[in-house]
Backbone as CSV, one residue per row, in Angstrom:
resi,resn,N_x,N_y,N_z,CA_x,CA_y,CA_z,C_x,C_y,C_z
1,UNK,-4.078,10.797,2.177,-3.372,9.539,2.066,-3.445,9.080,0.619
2,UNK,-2.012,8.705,0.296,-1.933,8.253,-1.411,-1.948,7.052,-1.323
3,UNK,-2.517,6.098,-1.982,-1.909,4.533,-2.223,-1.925,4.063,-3.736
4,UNK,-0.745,3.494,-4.007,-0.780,2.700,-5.086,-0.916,1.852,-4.969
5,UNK,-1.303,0.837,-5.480,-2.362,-0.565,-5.204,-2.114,-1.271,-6.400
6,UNK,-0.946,-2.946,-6.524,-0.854,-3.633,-7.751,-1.178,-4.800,-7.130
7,UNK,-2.427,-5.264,-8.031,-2.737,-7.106,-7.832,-1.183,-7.762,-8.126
8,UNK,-0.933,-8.482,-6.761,0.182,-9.585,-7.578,0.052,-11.021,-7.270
9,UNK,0.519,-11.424,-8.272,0.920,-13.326,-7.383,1.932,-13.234,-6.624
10,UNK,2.526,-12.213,-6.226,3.979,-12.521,-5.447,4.703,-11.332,-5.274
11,UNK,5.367,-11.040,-4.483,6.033,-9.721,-3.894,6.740,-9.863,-2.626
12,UNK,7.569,-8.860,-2.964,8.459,-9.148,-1.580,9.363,-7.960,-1.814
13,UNK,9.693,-7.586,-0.419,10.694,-6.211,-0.180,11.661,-6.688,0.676
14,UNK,13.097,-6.372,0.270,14.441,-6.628,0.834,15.163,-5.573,1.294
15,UNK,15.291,-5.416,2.046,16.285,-4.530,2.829,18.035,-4.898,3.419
16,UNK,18.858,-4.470,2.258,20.338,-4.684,2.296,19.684,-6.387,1.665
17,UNK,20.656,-7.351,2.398,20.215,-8.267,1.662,18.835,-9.744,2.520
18,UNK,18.073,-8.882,3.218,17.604,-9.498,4.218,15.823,-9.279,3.768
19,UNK,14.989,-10.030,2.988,13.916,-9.778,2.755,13.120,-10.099,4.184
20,UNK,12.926,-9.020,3.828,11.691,-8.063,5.341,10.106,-8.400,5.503
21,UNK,10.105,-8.278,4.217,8.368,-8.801,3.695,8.432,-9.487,2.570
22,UNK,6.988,-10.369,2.469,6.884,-11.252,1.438,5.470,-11.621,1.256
23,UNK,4.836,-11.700,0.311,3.435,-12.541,-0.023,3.394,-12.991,-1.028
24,UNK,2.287,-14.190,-1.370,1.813,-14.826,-2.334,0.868,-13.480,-3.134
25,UNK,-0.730,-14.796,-3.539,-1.314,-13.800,-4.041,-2.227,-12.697,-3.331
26,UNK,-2.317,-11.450,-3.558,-2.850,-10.703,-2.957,-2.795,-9.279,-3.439
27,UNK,-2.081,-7.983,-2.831,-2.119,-6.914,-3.001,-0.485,-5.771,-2.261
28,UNK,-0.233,-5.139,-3.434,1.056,-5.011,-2.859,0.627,-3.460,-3.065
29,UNK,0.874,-2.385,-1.525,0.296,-1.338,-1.768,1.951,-0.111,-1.357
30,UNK,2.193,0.443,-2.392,2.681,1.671,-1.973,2.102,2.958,-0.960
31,UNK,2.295,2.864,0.134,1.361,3.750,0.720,2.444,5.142,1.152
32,UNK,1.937,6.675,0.958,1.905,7.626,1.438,1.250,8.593,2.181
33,UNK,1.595,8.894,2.884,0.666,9.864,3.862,1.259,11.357,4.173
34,UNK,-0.067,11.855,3.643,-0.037,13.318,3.845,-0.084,14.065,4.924
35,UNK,0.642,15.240,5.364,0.782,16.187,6.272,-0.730,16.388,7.241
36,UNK,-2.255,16.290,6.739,-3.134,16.722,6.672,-3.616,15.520,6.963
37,UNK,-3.185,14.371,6.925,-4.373,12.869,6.953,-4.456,12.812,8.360
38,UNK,-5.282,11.978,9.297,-6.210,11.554,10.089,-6.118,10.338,10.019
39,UNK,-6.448,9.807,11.169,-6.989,8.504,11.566,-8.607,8.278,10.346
40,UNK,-9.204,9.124,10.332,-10.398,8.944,9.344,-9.759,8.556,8.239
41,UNK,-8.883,8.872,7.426,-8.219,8.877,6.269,-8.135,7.605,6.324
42,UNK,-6.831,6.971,7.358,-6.414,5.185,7.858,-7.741,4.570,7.347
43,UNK,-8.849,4.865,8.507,-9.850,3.631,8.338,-10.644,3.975,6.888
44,UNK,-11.191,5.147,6.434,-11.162,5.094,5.175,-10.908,3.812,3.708
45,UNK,-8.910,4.304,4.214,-8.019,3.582,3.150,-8.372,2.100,2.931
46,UNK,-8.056,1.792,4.615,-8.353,0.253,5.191,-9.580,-0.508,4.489
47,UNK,-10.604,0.322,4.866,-11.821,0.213,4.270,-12.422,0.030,2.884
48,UNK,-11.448,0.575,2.258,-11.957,0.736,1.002,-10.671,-0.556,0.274
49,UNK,-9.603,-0.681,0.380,-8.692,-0.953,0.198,-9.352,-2.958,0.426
50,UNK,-9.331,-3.192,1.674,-10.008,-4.748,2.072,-11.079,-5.275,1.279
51,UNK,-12.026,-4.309,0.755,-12.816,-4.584,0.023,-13.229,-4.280,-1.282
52,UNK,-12.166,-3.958,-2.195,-12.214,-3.136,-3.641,-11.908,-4.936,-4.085
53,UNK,-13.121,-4.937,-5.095,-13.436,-5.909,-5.652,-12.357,-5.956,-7.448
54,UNK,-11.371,-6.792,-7.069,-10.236,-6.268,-8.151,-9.707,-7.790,-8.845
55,UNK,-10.720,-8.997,-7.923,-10.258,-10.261,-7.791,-10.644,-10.880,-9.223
56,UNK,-10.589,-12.009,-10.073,-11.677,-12.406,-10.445,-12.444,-13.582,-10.267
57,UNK,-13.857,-13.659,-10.327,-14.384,-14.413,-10.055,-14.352,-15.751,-11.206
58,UNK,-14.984,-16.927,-10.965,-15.480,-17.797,-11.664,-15.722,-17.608,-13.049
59,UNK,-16.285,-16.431,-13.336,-16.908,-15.740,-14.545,-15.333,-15.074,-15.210
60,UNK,-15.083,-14.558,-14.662,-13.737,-14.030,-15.125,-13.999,-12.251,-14.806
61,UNK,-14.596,-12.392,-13.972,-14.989,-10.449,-13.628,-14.521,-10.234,-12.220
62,UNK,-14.361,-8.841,-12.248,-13.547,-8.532,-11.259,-14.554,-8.302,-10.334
63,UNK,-14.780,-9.429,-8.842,-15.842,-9.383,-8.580,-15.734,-9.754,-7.198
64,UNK,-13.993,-10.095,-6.986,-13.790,-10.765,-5.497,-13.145,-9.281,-4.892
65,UNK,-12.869,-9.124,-3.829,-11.822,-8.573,-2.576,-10.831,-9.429,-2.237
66,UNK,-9.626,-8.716,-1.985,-8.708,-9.273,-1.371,-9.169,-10.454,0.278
67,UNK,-10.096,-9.781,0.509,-10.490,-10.914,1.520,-11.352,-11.974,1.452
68,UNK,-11.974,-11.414,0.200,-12.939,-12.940,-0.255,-12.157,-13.757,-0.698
69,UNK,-10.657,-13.719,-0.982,-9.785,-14.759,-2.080,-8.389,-15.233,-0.750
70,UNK,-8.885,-14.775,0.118,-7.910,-15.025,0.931,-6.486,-14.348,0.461
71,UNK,-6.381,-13.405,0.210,-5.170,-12.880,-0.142,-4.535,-11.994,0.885
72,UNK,-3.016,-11.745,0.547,-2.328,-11.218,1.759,-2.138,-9.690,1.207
73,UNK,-1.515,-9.180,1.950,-0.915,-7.742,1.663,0.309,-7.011,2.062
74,UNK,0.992,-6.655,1.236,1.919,-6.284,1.283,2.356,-5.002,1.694
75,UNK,2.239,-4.193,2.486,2.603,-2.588,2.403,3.877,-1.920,2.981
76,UNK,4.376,-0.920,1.604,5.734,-0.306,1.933,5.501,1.075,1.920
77,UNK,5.869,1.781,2.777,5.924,3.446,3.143,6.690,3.854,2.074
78,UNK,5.879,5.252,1.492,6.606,4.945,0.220,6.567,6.738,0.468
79,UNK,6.996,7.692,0.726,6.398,9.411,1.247,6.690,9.953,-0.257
80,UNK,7.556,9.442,-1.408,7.624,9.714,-2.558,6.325,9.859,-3.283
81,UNK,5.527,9.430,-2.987,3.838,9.460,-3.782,3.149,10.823,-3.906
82,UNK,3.883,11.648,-2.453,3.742,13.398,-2.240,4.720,14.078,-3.050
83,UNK,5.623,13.248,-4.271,6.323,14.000,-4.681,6.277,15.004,-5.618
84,UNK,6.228,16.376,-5.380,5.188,17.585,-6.172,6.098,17.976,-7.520
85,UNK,6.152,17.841,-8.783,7.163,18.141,-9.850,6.500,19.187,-10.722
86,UNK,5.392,19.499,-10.483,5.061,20.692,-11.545,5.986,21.904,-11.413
87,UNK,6.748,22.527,-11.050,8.133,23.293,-10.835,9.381,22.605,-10.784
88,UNK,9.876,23.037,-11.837,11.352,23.174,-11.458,11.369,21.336,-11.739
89,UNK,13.046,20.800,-11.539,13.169,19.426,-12.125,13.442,18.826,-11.038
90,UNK,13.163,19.103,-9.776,13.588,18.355,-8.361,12.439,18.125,-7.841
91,UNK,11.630,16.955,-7.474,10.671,16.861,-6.472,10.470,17.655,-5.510
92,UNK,9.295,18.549,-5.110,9.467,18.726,-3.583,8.259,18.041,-2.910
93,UNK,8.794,17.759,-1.683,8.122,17.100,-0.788,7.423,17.286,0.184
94,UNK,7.062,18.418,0.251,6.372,19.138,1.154,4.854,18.668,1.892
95,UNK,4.389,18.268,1.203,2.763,17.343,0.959,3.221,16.657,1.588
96,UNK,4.154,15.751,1.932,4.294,14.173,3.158,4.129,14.651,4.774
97,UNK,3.761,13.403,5.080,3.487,14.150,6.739,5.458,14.020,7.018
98,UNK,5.590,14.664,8.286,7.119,14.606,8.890,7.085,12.804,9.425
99,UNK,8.506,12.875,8.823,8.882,10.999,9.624,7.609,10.433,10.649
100,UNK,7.882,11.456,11.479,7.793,10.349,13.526,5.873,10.776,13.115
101,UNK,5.053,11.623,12.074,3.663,11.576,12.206,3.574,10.046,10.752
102,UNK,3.948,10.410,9.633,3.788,8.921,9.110,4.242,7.495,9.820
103,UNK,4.903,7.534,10.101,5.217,6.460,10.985,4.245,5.933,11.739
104,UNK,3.749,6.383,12.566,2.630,6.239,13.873,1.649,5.746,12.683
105,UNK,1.205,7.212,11.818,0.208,6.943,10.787,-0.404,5.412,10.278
106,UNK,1.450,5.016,9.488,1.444,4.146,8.736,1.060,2.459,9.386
107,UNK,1.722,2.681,10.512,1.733,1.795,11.504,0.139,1.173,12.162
108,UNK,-0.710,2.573,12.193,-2.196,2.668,12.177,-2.685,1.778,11.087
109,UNK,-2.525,2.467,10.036,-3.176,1.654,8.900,-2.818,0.310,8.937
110,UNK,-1.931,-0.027,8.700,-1.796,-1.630,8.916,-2.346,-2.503,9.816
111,UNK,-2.235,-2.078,11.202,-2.914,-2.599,12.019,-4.511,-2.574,11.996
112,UNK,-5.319,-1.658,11.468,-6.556,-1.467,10.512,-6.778,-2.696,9.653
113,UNK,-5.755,-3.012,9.422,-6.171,-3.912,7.760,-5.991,-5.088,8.427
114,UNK,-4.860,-5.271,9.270,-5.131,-6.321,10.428,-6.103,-7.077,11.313
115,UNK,-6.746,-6.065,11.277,-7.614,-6.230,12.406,-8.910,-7.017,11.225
116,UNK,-8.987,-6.668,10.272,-10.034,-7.122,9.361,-9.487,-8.568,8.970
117,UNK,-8.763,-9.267,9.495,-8.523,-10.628,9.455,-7.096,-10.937,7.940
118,UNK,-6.641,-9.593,7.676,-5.600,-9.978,6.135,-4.087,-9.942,7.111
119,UNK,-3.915,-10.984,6.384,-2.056,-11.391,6.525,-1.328,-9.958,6.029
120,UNK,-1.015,-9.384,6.896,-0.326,-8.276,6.193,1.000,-7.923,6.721
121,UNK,1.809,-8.131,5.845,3.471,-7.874,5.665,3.960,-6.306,5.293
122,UNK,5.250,-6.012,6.037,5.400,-4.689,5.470,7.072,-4.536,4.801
123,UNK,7.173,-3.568,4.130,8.603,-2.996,4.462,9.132,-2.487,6.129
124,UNK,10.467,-1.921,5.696,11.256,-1.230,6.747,11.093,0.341,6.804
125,UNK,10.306,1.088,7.586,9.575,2.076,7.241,10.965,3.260,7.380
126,UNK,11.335,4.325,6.493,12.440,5.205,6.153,13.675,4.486,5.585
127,UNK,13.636,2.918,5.543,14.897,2.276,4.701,14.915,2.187,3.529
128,UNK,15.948,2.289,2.700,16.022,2.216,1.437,15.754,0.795,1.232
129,UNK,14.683,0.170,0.205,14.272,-0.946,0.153,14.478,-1.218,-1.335
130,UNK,14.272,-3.005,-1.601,13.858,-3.084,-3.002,12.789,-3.938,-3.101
131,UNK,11.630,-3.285,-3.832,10.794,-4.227,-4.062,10.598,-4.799,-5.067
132,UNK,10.185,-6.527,-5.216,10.132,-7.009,-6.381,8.477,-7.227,-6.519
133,UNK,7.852,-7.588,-7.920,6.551,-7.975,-7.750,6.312,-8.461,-9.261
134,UNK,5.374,-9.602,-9.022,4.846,-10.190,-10.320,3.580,-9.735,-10.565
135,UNK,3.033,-8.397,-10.996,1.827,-7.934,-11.365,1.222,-8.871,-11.884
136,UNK,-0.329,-9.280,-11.310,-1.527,-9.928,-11.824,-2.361,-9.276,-12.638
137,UNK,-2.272,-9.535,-14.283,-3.325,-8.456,-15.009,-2.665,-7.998,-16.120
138,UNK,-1.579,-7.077,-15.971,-1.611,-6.469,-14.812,-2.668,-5.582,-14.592
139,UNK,-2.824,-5.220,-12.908,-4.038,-4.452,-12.091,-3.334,-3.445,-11.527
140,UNK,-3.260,-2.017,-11.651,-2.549,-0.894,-10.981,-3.374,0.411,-10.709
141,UNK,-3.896,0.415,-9.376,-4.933,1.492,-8.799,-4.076,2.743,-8.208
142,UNK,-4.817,3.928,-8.309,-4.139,4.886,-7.334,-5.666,5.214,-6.521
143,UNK,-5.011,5.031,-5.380,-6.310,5.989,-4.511,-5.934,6.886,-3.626
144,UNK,-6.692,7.877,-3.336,-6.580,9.141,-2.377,-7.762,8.769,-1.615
145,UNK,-7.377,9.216,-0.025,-8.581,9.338,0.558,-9.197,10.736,0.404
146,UNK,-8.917,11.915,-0.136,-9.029,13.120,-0.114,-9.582,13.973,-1.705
């Protein structure tokens, strides 16, 4: 499982002209999932993801979690994150799980991050979307569970 991970004050994903998702401040995560990920992977992500201290505190150090600051989250299925370019000038995509296993996947994870008490908003999972976002920092993580 890939995630890109940007602190924002604000974000939101529109689909045609109908915004789908939206948050204040919090965490707006590109998520992909690999052919090979697990439910271990999900709670992993979840896990690590709810509590990566990226906030800042009083002091000015990065010292809070998205759940110590009350922040929301944003997540859009993004299977482009598996996109393999060391050959040739066309992505291949081979590394993403198939549609109907990310899906279920993705659907997992969220409800994961849910369950840990965060407001969490998504995209339209296989729609062409647009996302906007006001990076805080800016802050831009990549994580693998693998």
């Amino acid at each position: 499982m890939k995630v890109v991970l940007q602190r924002v004050s604000d974000a939101k994903v529109t689909v045609g002209d109908e915004v789908v998702g939206a948050i204040g401040k919090g965490l707006l995560l590109l998520v992909g999932v690999g052919q090979e990920d697990t439910e271990q992977d999900l709670a992993w992500m979840a896990d690590k993801l709810a509590g990566l201290r990226i906030f800042e505190d009083d002091a000015g150090k990065m010292n809070l979690s998205v759940e110590d600051v009350g922040g929301d989250v944003l997540s859009v299925s993004q299977f482009t994150l598996y996109g393999d370019c060391r050959k040739g000038r066309r992505p291949n995509f081979m590394g993403a799980a198939r549609p109907e296993l990310a899906e279920a996947l993705y659907d997992k994870f969220n409800e994961l991050l849910r369950a840990r008490g965060l407001r969490v908003e998504t995209g339209k999972f296989g729609a062409m979307m647009d996302v906007s976002l006001v990076n805080d920092g800016p802050v831009t993580l990549i994580l693998e569970s693998r």
